[in-house]
C-alpha positions, 0 to 999 in steps of 0.5 A: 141541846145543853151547852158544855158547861166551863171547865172551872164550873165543871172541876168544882163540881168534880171537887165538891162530888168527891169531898161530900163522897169522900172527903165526908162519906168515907173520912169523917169517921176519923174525927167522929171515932174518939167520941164514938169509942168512949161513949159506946165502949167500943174497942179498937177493933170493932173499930177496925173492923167498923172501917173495914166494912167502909172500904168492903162495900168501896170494894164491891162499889168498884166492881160494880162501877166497872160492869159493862152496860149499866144502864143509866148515863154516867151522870145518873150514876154520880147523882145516885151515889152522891144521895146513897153517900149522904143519906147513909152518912147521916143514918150512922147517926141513928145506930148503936149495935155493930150489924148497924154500923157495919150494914151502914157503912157498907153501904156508904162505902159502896156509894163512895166507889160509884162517886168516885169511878163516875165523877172522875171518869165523867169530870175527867173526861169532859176536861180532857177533851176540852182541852182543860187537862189542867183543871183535873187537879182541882176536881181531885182536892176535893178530897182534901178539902172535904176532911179540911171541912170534916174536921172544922165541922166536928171540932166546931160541933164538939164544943157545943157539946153535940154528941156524936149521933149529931155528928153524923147526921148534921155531916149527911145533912150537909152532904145533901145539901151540897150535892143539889150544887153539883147537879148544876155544876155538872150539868146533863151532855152528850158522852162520848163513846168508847171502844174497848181499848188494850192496855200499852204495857200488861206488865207495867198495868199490873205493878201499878195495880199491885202498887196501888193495893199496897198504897191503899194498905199502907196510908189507911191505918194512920187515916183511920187512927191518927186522932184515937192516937192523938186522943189517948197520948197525953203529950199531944192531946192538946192537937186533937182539934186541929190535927185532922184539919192539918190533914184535909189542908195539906191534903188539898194542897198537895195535888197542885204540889206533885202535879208539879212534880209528876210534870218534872220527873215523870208520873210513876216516879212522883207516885214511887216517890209520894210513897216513900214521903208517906212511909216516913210520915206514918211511921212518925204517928208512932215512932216519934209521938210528940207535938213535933212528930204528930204534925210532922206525920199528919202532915205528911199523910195529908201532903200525899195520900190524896195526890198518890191515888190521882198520881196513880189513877192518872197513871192508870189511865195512860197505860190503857186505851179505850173507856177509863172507867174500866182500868179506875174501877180495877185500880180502885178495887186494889186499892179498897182490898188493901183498905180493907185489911188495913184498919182491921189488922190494926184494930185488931192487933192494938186489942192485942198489943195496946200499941198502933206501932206494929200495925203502922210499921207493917204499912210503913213497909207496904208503902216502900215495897210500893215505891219500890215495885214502881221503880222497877216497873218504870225501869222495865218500862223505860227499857221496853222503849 
């Protein structure tokens, strides 16, 4: 019989799952894209449409995460998708055709959704019933802190002139290496079993998964572009190597932040709110393009992204009774259908236009009508009662 392992062993094996999943699997393209656009003449949107093949398979990884008996525990499943994250982040490396790209980071993006539904569900609820709810916002900064990493790593990588195939493959490589660590952090235990339960509010379950779509619409343009518009804009080129980490940091950050805050005024109402804050910063990247305004939005990207997708998976979970694999599957498939769209809208339309600024203002609108639409839920909701 294994013992339950410490709770705060149990969060740093949440946190370091989903910055090897997430934070390097899904983000590193970020700092990895400028180096890639120049020296395979890439154009925006095969960019675009490179990251939209990421969040496609993130989108069929959800689902997948949410069929009824898998076979295998949950562990297995979080063990799988963490090998298939790191393996598949260190072969995009060795592609230069875009069938490659986009059969790679298909791929990846699929791993990515199975770390995520597993380790939280699994992480989640071990510290729930524990007792340790607290720790939750550990397990999430793990996104933070693995774009925090991604950054040092390609900036450090860079200046010693390795190319971008090394990039790649040095982050999978590390991706492996850390993931033997969460084997022993999260050691094999008995799960409990669920019985299917009925969501409290249909209604309210619904605004929030439709928010949740236009969040995912609304911040991955600025996620996926922010260093190419830093790169290719003389006034702030000087940032490149330190604006994505200014992401990463806050980004970790900012779970303990909102947590707070959520604790205060109510976790939908931080979710509205967090929302809002990163309306403004995405419309910085493209309205106010100065040293100033790309901290300012880098900042603000960072200091909410990553807390609104716990705010809202938290929220999720409230709502609905019974296994939560199922409602943080549903989220997280809205959540990538908006990702998809995203980054090949914008890609596509800067081919047109030669301008992020369109592209950005439609996802600065989407995050408002996101705030917006969880406001009036939280209205109905506070009647209903």
């Amino acid at each position: 019989m294994t013992t339950p392992p410490r709770p705060i062993s149990l969060a740093i094996g949440g946190l370091i799952a989903l910055a090897i999943s997430m934070g390097i699997g899904r983000f590193v393209y970020t700092p990895i894209l400028p180096f890639m656009l120049e020296n395979l003449d890439l154009s925006e949107g095969q960019a675009g449409l490179i990251a939209s093949a990421n969040y496609a398979g993130y989108l069929l990884g959800a689902l997948f995460a949410a069929t009824p008996n898998l076979p295998g525990s949950r562990r297995t499943w979080l063990f799988v998708g963490l090998l298939a994250s790191a393996l598949t982040t260190a072969a995009t490396g060795l592609f230069t055709h875009m069938p490659g790209f986009y059969s790679v980071r298909f791929i990846a993006g699929f791993a990515s959704a199975i770390v995520l539904v597993f380790a939280s569900t699994l992480v989640l609820e071990r510290l729930r019933s524990s007792g340790h709810r607290g720790f939750s916002a550990l397990h999430f900064a793990g996104v933070g802190l693995g774009i925090a990493l991604s950054a040092v790593l390609i900036s450090s990588l860079a200046a010693l002139d390795y190319d971008w195939r090394a990039q790649w493959i040095i982050s999978g490589l590390i991706s492996l290496i850390a993931t033997a660590l969460v084997v022993f952090l999260v050691p094999n235990q008995a799960e409990p079993e669920h019985l299917p339960g009925k969501g409290k509010s249909n209604s309210a379950t619904l605004a929030l998964v439709i928010a949740y779509g236009l969040y995912g619409f609304g911040y991955v343009i600025t996620a996926t572009f922010l260093v190419v518009i830093v790169r290719t804009t003389p006034q702030v080129q000087a940032l490149e190597p330190i604006i994505w980490f200014i992401v990463g940091l806050t980004a970790a950050i900012s779970i303990v932040v909102w947590n707070w805050i959520g604790g205060k005024i109510g976790i939908i109402q931080a979710f509205s709110l967090a929302c809002v804050v990163e309306a403004l910063g995405v419309g910085a990247s493209v309205l106010w393009v100065t040293p100033s305004g790309i901290i300012l939005a880098a900042s603000l990207l960072g200091g909410t992204f990553v807390a609104i997708a716990a705010l809202g998976l938290v929220a999720a979970r409230e709502l609905t009774g019974g296994d939560p694999r199922s409602i943080l599957a549903i989220m997280t498939a809205a959540f990538s259908l908006g990702q998809i769209i995203g980054p090949a809208y914008a890609g596509l339309l800067f081919d047109q236009t030669g301008s992020f600024l369109p592209s950005s203002l439609t996802a600065s609108a989407a995050l408002v009508i996101s705030a917006v639409l969880c406001m009036v839920f939280t209205h109905h909701k506070s009647e209903e009662k």
